[in-house]
C-alpha positions as CSV (number, residue, x, y, z in Angstrom):
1,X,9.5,-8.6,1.1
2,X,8.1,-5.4,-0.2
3,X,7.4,-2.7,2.5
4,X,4.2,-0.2,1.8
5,X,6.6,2.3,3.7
6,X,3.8,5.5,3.9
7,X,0.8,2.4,4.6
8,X,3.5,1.1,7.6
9,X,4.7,4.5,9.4
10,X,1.1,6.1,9.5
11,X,0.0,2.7,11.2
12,X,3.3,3.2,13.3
13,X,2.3,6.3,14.4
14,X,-1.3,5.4,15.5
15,X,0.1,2.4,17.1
16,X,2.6,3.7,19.4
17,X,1.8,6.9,22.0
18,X,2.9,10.1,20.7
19,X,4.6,10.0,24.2
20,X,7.9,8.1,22.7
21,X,9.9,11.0,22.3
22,X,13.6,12.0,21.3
23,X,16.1,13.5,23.7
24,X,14.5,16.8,22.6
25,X,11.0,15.9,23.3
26,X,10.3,15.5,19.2
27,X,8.2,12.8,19.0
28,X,9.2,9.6,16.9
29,X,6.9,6.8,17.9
30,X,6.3,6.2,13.9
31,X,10.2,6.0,13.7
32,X,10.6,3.5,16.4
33,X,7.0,1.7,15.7
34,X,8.3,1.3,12.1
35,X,11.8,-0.3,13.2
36,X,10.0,-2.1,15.4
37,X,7.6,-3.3,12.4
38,X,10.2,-4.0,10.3
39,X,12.2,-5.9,12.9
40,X,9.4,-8.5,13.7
41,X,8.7,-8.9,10.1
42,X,12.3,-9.9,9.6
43,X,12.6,-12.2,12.6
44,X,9.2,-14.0,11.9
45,X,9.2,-14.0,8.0
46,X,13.0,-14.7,7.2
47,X,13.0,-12.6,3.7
48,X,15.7,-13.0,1.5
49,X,15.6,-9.7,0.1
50,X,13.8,-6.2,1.6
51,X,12.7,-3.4,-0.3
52,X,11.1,-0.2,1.4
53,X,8.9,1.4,-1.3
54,X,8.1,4.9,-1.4
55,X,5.4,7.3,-2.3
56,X,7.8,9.4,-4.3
57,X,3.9,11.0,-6.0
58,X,1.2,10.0,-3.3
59,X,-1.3,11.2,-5.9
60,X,-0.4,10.9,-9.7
61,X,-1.6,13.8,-11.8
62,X,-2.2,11.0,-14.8
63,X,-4.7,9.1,-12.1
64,X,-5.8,12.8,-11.1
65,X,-6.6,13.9,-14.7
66,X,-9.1,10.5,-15.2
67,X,-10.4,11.2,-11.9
68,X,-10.6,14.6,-10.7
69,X,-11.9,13.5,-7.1
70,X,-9.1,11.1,-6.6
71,X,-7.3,11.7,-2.8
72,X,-8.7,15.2,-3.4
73,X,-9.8,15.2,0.6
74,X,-6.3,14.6,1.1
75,X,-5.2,17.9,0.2
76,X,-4.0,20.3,2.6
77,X,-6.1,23.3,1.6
78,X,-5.1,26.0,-0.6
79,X,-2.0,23.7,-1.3
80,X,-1.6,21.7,-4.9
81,X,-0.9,18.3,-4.5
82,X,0.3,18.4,-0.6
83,X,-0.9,15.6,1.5
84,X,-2.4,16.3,5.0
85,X,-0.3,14.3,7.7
86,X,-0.4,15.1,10.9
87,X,1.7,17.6,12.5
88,X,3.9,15.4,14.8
89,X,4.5,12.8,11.9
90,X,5.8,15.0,9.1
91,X,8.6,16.0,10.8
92,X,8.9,12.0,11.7
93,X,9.3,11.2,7.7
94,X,13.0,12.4,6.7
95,X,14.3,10.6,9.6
96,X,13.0,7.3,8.8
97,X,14.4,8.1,5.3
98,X,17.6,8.5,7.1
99,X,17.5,6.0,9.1
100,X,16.1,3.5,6.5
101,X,19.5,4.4,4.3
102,X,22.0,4.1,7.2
103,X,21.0,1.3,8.0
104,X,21.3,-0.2,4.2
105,X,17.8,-0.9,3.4
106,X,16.8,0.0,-0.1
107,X,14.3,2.6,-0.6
108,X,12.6,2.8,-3.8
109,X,10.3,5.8,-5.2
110,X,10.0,7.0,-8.9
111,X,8.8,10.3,-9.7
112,X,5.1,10.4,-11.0
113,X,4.2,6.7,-9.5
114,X,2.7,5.6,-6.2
115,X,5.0,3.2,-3.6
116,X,1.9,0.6,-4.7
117,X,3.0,0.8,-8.2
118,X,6.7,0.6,-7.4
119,X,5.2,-2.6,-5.4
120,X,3.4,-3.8,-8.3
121,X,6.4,-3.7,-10.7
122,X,8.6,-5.4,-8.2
123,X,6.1,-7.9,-7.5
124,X,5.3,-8.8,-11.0
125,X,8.4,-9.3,-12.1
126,X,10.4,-10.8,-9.1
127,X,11.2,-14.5,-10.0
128,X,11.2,-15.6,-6.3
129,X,8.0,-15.9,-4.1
130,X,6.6,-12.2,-2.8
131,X,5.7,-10.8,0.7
132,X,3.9,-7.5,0.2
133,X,3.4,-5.5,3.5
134,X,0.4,-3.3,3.4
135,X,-2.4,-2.0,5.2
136,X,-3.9,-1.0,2.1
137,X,-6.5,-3.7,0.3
138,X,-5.5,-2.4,-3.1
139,X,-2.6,-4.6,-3.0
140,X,-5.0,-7.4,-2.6
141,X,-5.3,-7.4,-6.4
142,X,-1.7,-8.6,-6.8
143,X,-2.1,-11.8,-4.7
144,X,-1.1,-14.8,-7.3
145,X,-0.7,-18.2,-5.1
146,X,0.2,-19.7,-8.3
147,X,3.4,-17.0,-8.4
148,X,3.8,-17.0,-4.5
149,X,2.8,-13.5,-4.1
150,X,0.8,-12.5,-1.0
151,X,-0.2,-10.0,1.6
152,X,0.9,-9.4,4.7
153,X,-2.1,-7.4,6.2
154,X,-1.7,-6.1,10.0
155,X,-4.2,-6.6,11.9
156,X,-3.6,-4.3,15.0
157,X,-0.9,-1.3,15.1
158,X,2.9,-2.8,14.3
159,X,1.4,-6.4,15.6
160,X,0.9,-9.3,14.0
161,X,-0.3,-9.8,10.7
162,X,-2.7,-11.6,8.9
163,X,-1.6,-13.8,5.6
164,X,-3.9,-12.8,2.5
165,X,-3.7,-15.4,0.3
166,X,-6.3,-15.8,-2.9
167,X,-8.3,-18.2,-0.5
168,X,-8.3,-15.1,1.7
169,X,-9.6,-13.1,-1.0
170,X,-12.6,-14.9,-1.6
171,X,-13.6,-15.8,1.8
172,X,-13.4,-11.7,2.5
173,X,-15.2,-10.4,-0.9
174,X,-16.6,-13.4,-2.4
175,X,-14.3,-12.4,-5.7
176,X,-11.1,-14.0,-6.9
177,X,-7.7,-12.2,-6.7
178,X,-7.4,-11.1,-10.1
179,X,-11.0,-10.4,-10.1
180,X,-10.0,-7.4,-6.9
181,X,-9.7,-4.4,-8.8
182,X,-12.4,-4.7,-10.7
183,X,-14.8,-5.2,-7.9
184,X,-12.7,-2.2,-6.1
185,X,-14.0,0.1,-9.3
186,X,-17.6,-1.1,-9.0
187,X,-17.6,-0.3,-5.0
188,X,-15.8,2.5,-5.2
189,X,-13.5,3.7,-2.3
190,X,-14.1,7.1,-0.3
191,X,-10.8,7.2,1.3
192,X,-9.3,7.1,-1.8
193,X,-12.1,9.4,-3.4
194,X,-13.6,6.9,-6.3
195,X,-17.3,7.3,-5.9
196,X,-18.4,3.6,-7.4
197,X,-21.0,3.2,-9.1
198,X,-24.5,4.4,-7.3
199,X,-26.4,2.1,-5.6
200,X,-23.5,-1.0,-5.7
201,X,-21.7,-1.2,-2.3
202,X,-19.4,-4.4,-1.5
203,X,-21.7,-7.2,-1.5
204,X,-23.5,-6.0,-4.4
205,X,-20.1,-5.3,-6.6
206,X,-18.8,-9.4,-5.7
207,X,-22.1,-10.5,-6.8
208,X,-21.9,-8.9,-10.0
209,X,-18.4,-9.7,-10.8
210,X,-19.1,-13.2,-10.1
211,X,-21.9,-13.2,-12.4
212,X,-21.1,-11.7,-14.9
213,X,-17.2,-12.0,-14.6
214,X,-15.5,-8.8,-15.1
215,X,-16.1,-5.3,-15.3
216,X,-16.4,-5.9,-19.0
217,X,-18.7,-8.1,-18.7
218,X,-20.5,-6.5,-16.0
219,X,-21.2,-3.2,-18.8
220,X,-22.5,-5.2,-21.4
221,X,-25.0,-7.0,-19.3
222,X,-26.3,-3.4,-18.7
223,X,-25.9,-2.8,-22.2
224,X,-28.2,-6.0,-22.8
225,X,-32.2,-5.7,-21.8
226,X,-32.2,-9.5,-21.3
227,X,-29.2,-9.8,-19.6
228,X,-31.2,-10.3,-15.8
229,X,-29.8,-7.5,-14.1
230,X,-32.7,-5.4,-12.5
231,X,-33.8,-1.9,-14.4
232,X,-32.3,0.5,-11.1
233,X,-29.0,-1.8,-11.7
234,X,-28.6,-1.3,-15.3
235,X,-29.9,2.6,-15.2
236,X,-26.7,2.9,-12.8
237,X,-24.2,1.3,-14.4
238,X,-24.7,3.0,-17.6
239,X,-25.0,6.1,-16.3
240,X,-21.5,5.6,-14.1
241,X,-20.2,5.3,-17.9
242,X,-17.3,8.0,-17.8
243,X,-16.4,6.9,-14.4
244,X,-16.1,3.2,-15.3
245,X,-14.1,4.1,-18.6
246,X,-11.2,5.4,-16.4
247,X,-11.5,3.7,-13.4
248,X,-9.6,0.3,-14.1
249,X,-6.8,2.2,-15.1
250,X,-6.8,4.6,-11.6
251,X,-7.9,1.4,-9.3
252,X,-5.3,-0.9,-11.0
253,X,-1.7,-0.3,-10.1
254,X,1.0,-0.3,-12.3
255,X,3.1,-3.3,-12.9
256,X,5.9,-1.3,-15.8
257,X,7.2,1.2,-13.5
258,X,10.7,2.6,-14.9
259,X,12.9,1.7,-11.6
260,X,16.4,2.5,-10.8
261,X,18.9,0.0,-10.7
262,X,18.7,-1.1,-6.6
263,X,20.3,-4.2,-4.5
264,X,17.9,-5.8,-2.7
265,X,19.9,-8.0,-0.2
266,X,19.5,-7.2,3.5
267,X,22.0,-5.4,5.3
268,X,23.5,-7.5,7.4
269,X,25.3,-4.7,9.4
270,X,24.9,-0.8,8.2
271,X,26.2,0.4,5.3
272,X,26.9,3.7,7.1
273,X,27.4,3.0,10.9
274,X,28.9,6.8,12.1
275,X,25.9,8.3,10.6
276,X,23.5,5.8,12.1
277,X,25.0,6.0,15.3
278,X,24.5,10.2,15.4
279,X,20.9,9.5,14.0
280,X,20.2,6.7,17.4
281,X,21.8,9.5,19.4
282,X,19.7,12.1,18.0
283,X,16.6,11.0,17.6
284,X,16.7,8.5,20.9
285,X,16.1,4.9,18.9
286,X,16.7,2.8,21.3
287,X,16.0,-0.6,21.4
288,X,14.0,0.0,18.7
289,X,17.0,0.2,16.6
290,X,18.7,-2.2,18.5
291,X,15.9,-5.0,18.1
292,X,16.4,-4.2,13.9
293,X,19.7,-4.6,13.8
294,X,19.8,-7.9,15.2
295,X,17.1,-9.5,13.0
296,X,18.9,-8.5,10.1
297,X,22.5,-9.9,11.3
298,X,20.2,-13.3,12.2
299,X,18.4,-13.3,8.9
């Protein structure tokens, strides 16, 4: 099981009233919602192995260089390359880092690379069937039934989720798994600042990837006057030519990320019990901690 860490704790902390507070009043309702997460997910899924990956670079100068635009609304202004979170949940970020370590859960991050890359690498190469938890549909892309890799998608806060599988896929976009990204680069994406190509939204981008097969495909039926695709269709595509040179490589996460060596057994008790004790104490965990702990000495 692969955990979208950033994707899970910002859903945490919309999920769960800013009114779950620590002894001092701080607010931790994405710590607790994200125990809580990750306690469910390990009572109803049984994983053999966790992983909590990490945006250790939320935004990638190499993906930044190829597309100037990319997560640029993101930025805190007059910052470079520092993501606005909200107040109450920065602050909320070290301690599940803490937490996440006390308790034995491996956290992975690697400098210059998204958590969805770290994701991508892991789930690639695993040799064991793949749960990857994410609220984010670029990891739809990775979903292989033939491998056993699929997406646990939430539907609702830190509730239940829904199984994305590459029937999923194609009932949702009309497009095949490994068909996603490409489809994603036609459409385009403006939380993630990829403008698309003009005039192609969602259904438009499946139909041509269906037709025409890929992205390749998809450029040199605009290159070819006979190829059926209407004049407005082509004249866009062509002229979205620098955007669609570089956007396969931004949309498409990476699956060779250098990693560190890790164990990725679950903790059956902490690896550091005094300091997660003073961390429950601290920050007020509470069941919440309580509830993790014993889905991990069950799994």
């Amino acid at each position: 099981m692969l955990l979208d860490t950033a994707s899970l704790y910002f859903r945490a902390y919309f999920g769960v009233p800013e009114s779950v507070k620590a002894p001092d009043g701080t607010p931790v309702n994405a710590v607790r919602g994200l125990l809580d997460f990750i306690a469910r997910l390990v009572a109803d899924h049984s994983p053999t192995a966790l992983v909590a990956c990490m945006d250790a670079d939320w935004r990638p100068a190499w993906r930044v260089d190829l597309i100037p635009s990319y997560k640029a609304h993101r930025v805190v202004a007059d910052t470079e390359g520092v993501e606005e979170v909200p107040d109450t949940l920065s602050p909320q970020v070290p301690v599940i880092e803490a937490v996440l370590d006390a308790i034995g859960v491996t956290r992975i991050g690697v400098p210059g690379y998204e958590a969805d890359d770290v994701i991508g690498t892991l789930a690639t190469a695993s040799p064991t069937p793949v749960a990857i938890v994410t609220g984010d549909r670029d990891l739809f892309q990775l979903v292989d039934d033939a491998r056993g890799v699929r997406v646990l998608y939430p539907r609702k806060g830190v509730g239940d989720c829904d199984v994305i599988d590459e029937e999923a896929i194609l009932v949702r976009y009309g497009v095949r798994a490994g068909q996603y990204a490409d489809f994603a680069a036609l459409r385009g994406d403006p939380s993630d600042g990829l403008p698309g190509v003009k005039g192609i939204g969602e259904k438009t981008a499946a139909e041509l990837v269906t037709r025409y097969g890929d992205l390749a495909g998809v450029r040199a039926a605009a290159a070819e006057p006979f190829s059926g695709l209407t004049p407005a269709r082509r004249r866009n595509i062509t002229a979205a030519s620098a955007y669609l040179d570089v956007a396969p490589k931004v949309v498409r996460v990476a699956t060779d990320v250098p990693l560190p060596d890790f164990d990725v057994s679950l903790p059956a008790e902490p690896s550091d019990p005094e300091v997660l004790e003073e961390l429950a104490a601290r920050w007020g965990l509470g069941g919440s901690l309580t509830r993790l702990l014993e889905a991990l000495a069950k799994s």
